[in-house]
C-alpha positions as a Python dict, from the first residue, in 0.01 Angstrom:
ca = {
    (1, 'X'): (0, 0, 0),
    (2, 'X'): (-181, -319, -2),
    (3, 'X'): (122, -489, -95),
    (4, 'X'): (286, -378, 192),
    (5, 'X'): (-8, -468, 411),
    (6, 'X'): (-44, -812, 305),
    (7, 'X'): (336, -922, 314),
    (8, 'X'): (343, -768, 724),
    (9, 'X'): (60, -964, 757),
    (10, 'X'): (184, -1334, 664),
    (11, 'X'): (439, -1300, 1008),
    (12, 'X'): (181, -1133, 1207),
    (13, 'X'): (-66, -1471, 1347),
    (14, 'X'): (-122, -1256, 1673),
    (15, 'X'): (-297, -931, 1461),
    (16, 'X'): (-628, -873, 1505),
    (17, 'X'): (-775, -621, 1243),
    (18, 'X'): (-955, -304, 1378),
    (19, 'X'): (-1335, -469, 1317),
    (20, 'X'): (-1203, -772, 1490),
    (21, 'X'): (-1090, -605, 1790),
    (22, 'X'): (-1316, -579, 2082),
    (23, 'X'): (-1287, -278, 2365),
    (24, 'X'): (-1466, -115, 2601),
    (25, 'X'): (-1327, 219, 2491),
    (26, 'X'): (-1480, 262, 2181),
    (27, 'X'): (-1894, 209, 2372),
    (28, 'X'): (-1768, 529, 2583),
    (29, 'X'): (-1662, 764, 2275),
    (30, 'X'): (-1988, 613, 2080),
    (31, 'X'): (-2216, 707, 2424),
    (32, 'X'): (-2033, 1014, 2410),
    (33, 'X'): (-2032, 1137, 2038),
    (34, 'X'): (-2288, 1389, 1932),
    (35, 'X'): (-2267, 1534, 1587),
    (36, 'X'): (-2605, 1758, 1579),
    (37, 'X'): (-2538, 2033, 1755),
    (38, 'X'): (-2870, 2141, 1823),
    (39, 'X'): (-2833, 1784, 2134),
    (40, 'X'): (-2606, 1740, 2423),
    (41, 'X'): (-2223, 1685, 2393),
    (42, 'X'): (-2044, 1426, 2589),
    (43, 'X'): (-1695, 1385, 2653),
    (44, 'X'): (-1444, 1064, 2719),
    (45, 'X'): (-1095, 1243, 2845),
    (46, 'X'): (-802, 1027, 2928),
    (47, 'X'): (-472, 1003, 3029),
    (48, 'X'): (-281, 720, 2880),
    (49, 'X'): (2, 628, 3082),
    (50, 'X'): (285, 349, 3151),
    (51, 'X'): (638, 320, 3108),
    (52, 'X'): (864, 394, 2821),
    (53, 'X'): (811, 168, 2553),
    (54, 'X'): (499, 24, 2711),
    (55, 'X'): (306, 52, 2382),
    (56, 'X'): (78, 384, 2496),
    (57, 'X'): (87, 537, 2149),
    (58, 'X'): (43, 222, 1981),
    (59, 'X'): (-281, 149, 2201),
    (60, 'X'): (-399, 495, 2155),
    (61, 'X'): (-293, 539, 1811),
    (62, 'X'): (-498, 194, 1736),
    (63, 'X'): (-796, 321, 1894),
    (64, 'X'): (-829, 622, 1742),
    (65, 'X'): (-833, 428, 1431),
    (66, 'X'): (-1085, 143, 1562),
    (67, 'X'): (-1289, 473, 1656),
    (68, 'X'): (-1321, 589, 1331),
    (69, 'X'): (-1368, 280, 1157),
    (70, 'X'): (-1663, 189, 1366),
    (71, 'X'): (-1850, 540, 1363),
    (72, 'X'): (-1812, 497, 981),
    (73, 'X'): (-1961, 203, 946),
    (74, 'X'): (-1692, 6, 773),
    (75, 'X'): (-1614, -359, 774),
    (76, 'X'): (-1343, -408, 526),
    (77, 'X'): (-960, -449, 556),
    (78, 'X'): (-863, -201, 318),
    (79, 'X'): (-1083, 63, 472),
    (80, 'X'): (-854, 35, 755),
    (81, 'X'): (-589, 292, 576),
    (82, 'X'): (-830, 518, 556),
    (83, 'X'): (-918, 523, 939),
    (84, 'X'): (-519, 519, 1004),
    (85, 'X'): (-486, 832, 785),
    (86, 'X'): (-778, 989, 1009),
    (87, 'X'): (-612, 878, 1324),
    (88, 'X'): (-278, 1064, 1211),
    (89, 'X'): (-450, 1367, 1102),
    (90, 'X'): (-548, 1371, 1460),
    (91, 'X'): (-238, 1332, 1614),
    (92, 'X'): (-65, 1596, 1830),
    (93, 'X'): (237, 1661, 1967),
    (94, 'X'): (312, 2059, 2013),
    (95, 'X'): (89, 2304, 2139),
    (96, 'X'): (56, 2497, 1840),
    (97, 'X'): (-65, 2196, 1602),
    (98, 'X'): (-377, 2177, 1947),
    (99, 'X'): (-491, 2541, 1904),
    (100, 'X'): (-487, 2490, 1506),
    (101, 'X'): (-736, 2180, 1539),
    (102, 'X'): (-952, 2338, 1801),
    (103, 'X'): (-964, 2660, 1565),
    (104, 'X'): (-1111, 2473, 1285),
    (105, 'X'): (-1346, 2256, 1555),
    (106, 'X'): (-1479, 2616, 1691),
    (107, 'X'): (-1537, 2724, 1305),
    (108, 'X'): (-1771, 2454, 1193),
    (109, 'X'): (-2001, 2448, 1531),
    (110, 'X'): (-1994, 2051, 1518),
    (111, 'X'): (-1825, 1828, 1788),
    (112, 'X'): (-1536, 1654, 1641),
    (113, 'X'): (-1485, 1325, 1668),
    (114, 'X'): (-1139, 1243, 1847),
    (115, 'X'): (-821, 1464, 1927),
    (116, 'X'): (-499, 1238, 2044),
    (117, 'X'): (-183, 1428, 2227),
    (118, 'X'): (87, 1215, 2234),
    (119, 'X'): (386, 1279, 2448),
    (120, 'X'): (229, 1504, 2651),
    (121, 'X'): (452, 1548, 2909),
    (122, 'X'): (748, 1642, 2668),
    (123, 'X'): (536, 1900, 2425),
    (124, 'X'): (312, 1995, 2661),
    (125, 'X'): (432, 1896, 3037),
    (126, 'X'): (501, 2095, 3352),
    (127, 'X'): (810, 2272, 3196),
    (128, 'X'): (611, 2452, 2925),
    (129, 'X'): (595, 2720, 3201),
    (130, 'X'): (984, 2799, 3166),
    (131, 'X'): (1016, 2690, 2788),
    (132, 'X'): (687, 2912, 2628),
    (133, 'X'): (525, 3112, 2847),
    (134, 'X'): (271, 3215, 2546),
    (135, 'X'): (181, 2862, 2433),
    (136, 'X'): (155, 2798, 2842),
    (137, 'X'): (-109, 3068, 2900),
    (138, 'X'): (-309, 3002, 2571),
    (139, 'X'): (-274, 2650, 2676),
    (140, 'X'): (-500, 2743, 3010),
    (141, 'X'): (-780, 2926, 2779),
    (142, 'X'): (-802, 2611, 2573),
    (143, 'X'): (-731, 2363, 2750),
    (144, 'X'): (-1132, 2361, 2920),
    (145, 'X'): (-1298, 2434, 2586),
    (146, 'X'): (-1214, 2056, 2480),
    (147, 'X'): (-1493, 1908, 2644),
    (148, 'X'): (-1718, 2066, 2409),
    (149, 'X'): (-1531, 2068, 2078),
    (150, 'X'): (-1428, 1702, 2085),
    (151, 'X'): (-1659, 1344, 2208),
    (152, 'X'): (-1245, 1215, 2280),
    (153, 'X'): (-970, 1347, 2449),
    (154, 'X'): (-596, 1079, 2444),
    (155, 'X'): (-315, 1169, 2576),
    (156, 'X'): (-27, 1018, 2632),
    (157, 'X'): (217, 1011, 2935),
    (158, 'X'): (461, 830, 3143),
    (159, 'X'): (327, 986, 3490),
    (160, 'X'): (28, 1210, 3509),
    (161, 'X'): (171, 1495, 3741),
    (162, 'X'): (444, 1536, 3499),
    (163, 'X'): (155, 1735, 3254),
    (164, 'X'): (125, 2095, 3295),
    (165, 'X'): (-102, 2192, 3509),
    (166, 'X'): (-405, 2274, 3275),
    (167, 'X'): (-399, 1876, 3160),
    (168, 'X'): (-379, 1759, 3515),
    (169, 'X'): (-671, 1935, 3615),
    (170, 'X'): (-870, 1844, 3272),
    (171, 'X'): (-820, 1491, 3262),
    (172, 'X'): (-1031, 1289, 3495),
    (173, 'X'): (-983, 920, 3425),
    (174, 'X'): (-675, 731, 3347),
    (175, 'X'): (-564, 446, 3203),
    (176, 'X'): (-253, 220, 3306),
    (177, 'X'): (-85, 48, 2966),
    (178, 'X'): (86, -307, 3106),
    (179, 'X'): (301, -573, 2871),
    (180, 'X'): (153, -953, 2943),
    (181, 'X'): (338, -1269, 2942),
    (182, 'X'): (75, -1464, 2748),
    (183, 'X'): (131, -1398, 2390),
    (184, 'X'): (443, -1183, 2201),
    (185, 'X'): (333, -808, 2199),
    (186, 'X'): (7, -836, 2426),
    (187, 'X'): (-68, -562, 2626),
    (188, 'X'): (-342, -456, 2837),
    (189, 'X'): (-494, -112, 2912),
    (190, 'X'): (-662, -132, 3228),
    (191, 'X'): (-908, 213, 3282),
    (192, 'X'): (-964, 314, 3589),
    (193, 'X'): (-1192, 597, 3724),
    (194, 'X'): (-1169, 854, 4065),
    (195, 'X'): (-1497, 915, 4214),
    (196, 'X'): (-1541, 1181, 4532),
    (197, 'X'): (-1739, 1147, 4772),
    (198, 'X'): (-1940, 1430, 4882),
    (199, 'X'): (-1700, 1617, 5093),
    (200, 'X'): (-1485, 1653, 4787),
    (201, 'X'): (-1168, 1502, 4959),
    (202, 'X'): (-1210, 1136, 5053),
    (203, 'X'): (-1209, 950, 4705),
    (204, 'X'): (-1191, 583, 4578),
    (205, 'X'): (-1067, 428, 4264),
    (206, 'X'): (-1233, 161, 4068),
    (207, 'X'): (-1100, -34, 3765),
    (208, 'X'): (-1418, 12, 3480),
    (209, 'X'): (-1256, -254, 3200),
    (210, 'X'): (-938, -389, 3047),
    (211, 'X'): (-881, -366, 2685),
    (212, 'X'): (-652, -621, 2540),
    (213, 'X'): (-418, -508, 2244),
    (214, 'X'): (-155, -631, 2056),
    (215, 'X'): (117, -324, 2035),
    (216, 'X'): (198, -462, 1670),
    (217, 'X'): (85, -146, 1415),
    (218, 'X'): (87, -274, 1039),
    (219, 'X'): (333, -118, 772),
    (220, 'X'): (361, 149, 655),
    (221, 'X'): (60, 271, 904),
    (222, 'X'): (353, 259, 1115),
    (223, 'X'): (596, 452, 916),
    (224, 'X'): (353, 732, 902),
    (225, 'X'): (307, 747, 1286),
    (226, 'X'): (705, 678, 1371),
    (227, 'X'): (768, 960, 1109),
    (228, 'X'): (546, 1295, 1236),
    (229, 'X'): (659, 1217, 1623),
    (230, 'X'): (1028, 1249, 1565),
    (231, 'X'): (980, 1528, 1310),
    (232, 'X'): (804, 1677, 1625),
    (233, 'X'): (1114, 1572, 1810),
    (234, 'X'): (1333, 1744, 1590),
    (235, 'X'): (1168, 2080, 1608),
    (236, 'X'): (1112, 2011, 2005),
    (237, 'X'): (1484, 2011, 2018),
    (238, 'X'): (1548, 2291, 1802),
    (239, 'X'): (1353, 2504, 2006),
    (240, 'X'): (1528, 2423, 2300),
    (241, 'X'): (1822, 2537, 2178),
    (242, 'X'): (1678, 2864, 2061),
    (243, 'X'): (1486, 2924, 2361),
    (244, 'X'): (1606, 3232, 2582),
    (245, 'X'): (1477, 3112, 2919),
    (246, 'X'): (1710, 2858, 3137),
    (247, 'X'): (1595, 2511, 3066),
    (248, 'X'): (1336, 2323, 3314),
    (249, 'X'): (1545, 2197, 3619),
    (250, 'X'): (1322, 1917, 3759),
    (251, 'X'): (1166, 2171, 3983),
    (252, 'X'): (771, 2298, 3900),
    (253, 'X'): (697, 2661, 3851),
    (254, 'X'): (506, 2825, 4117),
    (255, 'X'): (330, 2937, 3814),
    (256, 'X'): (213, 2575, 3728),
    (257, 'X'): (164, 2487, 4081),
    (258, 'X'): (212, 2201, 4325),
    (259, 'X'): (123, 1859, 4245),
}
């Protein structure tokens, strides 16, 4: 693997590795992260969106690893596959791989780290309703529990109120993924959050940070990622065809509600 690593590297000037990069990200999920659970949880839930091809999963993909890497301690390149594996284990694109993860979370009692849905509003989006009405309605019951089985909650989309409803009404905060002109493949996540006022109607939005990315992801960490999502695309597909209900016509369920 190293091999690998080091020849993408010599055409890469631009890469920053994960314990060079700085973000304001990773001092939420630290504030956030409690492992005894005899203290208080927090939670950092976020909805990761931009257009196609904007570099979303790369950002959040990255992060997870830069997440990992940090709460570990390390400071080496090579540990950097190791955080990468971690960040893939974590990666989810159908609702069934979810309910497996939070399953295990519930059965050791300990808040887990990071959880990262990607694609959300394909695997998981408002037509889930008309596609699996059983991973819909489980999808309600777990949706909520995240907060306390994981310090992180990622997930990717191209327009929030294309989630199903359960994800529109969990995630809070948001952050906008935007291509730069100064360098090739910077990007820039700007996070904003919503606050209410106290009439629970009037709101305002405030930008909290910017993180600034490269959307380059080193071989073959790559590979691995590019590989699982269009497996999951491939059984996404399949079950389409299989599926007995009338596809999703661009019009929402009553059952998932209005926007």
């Amino acid at each position: 693997m190293n091999e690998i690593y080091n020849e993408w590297l010599k055409y890469r000037t631009n890469y920053k590795h994960l314990k060079e990069w700085k973000t304001g990200l990773l001092k939420e999920v630290i504030n956030a992260y409690q492992p005894d659970k005899e203290k208080k949880r927090g939670n950092v839930s976020k909805a990761v969106t931009g257009p196609a091809g904007s570099g979303k999963s790369t950002y959040v993909y990255k992060m997870v690893a830069k997440i990992h890497y940090e709460i570990n301690g390390f400071t080496k390149i090579d540990e950097e596959e190791e955080s990468y594996k971690y960040a893939l284990d974590h990666l989810i694109f159908r609702p069934q791989e979810l309910f497996n993860i939070v399953e295990k979370t519930l059965a050791s009692d300990i808040q887990e780290l990071i959880v990262f849905i990607d694609d959300a509003s394909i695997h998981m989006g408002r037509q889930l309703f008309d596609q699996d009405r059983d991973a819909y309605r489980r999808l309600q019951g777990t949706v909520p529990t995240l907060r306390e089985n994981f310090a992180c909650v990622l997930l990717t989309t191209i327009e929030v109120p294309l989630l199903a409803k359960p994800w529109r009404e969990f995630v809070k905060q948001k952050a906008i993924i935007q291509k730069t002109q100064t360098r090739e493949f910077a990007c820039l996540a700007k996070h904003y959050v919503k606050w209410y006022f106290p009439d629970d109607i009037r709101f305002r939005i405030g930008l909290r940070y910017q993180d600034r990315f490269s959307c380059l992801v080193p071989q073959p960490f790559y590979d691995w990622y590019h590989d699982k999502k269009m497996k999951a695309l491939r059984e996404y597909n399949e079950a389409l065809k299989k599926s007995p209900i009338k596809p999703f016509d661009g019009e929402p369920s009553e059952e998932d509600g209005k926007l």
